[in-house]
PAZAPA-4460 file (N, C-alpha, C; in steps of 0.05 Angstrom, whole numbers, plus 32768, in hexadecimal, padded with zeros to 4 digits):
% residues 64
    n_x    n_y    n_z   ca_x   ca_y   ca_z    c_x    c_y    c_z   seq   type   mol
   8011   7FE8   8000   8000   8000   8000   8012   8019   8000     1      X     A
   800B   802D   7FED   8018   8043   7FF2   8013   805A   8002     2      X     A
   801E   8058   801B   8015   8064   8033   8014   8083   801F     3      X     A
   801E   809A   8013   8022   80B2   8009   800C   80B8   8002     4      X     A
   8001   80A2   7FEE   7FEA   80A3   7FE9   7FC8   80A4   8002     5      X     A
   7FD4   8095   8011   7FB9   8096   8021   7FC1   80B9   803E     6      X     A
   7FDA   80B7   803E   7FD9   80CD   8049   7FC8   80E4   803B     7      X     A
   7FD6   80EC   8025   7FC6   8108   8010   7FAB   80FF   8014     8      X     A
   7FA0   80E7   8013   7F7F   80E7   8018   7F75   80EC   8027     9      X     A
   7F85   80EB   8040   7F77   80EE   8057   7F7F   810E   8061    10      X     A
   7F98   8115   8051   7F96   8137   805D   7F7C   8146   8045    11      X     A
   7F7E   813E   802B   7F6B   8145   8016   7F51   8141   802A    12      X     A
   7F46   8130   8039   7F2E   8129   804A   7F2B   813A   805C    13      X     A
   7F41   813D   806C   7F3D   8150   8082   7F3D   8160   807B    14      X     A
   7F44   8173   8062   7F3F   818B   805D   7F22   8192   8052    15      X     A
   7F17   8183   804D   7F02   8184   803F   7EEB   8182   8063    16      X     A
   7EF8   8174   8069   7EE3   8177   8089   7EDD   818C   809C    17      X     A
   7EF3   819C   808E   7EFE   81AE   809E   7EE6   81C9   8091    18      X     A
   7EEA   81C0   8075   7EDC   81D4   8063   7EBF   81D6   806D    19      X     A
   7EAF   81BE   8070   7E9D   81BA   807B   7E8F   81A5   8093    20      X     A
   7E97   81B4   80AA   7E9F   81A8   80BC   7E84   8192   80C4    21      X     A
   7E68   8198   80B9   7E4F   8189   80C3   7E50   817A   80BC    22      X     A
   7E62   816D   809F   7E67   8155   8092   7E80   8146   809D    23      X     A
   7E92   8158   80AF   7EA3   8145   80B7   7EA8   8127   80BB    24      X     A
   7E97   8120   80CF   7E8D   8101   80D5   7E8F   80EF   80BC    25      X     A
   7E7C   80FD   80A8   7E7C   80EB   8088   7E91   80E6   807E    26      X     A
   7E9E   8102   8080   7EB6   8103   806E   7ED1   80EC   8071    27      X     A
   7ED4   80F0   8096   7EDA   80D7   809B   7ED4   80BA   8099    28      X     A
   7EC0   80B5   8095   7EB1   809F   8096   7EB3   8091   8073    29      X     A
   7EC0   80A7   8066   7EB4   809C   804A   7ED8   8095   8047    30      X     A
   7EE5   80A1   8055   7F07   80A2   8055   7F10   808B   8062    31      X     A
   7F05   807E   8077   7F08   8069   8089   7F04   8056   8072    32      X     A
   7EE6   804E   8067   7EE3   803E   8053   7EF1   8039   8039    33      X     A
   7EFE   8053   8034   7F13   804E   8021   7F25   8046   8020    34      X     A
   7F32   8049   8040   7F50   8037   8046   7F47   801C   8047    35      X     A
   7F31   8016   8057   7F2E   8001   8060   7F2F   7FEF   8047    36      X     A
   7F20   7FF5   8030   7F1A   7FE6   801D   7F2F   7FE6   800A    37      X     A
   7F4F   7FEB   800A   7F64   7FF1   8009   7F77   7FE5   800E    38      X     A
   7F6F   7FE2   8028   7F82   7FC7   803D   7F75   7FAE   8037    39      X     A
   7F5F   7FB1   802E   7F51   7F91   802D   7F52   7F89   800F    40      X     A
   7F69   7F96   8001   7F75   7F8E   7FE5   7F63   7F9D   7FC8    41      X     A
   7F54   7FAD   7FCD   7F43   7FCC   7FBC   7F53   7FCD   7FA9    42      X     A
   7F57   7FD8   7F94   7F66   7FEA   7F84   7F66   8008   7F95    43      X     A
   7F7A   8010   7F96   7F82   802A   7FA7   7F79   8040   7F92    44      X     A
   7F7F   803D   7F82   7F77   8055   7F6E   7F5A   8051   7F64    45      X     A
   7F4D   804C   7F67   7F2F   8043   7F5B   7F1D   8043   7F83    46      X     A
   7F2E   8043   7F9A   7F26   804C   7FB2   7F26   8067   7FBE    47      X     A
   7F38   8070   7FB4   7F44   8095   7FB9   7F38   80A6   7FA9    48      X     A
   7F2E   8099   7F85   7F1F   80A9   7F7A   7EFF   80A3   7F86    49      X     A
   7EF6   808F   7F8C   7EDE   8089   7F98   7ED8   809C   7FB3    50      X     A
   7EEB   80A3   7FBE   7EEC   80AE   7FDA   7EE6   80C3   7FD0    51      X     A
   7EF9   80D7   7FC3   7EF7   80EF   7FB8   7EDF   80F3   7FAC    52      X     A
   7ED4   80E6   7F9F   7EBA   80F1   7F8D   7EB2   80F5   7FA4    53      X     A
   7EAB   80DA   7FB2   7E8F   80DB   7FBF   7E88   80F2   7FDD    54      X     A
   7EA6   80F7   7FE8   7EA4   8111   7FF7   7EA4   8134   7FEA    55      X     A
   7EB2   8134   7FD3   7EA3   8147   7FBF   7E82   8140   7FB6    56      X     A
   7E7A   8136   7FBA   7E5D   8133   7FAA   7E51   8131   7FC6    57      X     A
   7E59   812B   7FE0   7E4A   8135   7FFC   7E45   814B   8004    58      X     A
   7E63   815D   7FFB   7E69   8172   8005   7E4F   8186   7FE8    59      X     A
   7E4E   8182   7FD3   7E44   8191   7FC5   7E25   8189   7FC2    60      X     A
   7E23   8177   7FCC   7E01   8172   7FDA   7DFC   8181   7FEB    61      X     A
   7E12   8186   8008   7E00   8181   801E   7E15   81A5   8030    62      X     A
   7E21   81B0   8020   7E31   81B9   802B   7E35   81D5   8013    63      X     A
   7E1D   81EE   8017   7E21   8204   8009   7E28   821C   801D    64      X     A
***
C-alpha cells in the first residue's frame, strides 16, 4: 500500500471537513471506508477516486 497516497487523502479529507464542518462525521466515515477497502486488497486508485467524488458530491448537496 502506498502509505503517500492515503496520507494526501486523508489531509485532502480533513480539509474538506474542515470546509464544512456539519459534514465532518461523513467525511470521515466515507475516508475510513476507503482505506479500509484498500487494506482488504481494493484497487487504491479506483478507492481514492471513489472517496473523492463521493465527499465532493456530499459536500455540494448538503453544504452551500
Amino acid at each position: 500500500m502506498n502509505e503517500n497516497r492515503i496520507e494526501e487523502l486523508t489531509k485532502w479529507a480533513k480539509s474538506k471537513a474542515k470546509v464544512c464542518p456539519n459534514l465532518a462525521e461523513e467525511i470521515i466515515d466515507l475516508l475510513r471506508l476507503a482505506i479500509d477497502e484498500i487494506e482488504q486488497g481494493a484497487s487504491m486508485q479506483n478507492e481514492i477516486h471513489l472517496c473523492m467524488s463521493n465527499i465532493e458530491e456530499l459536500i455540494k448537496e448538503n453544504c452551500n
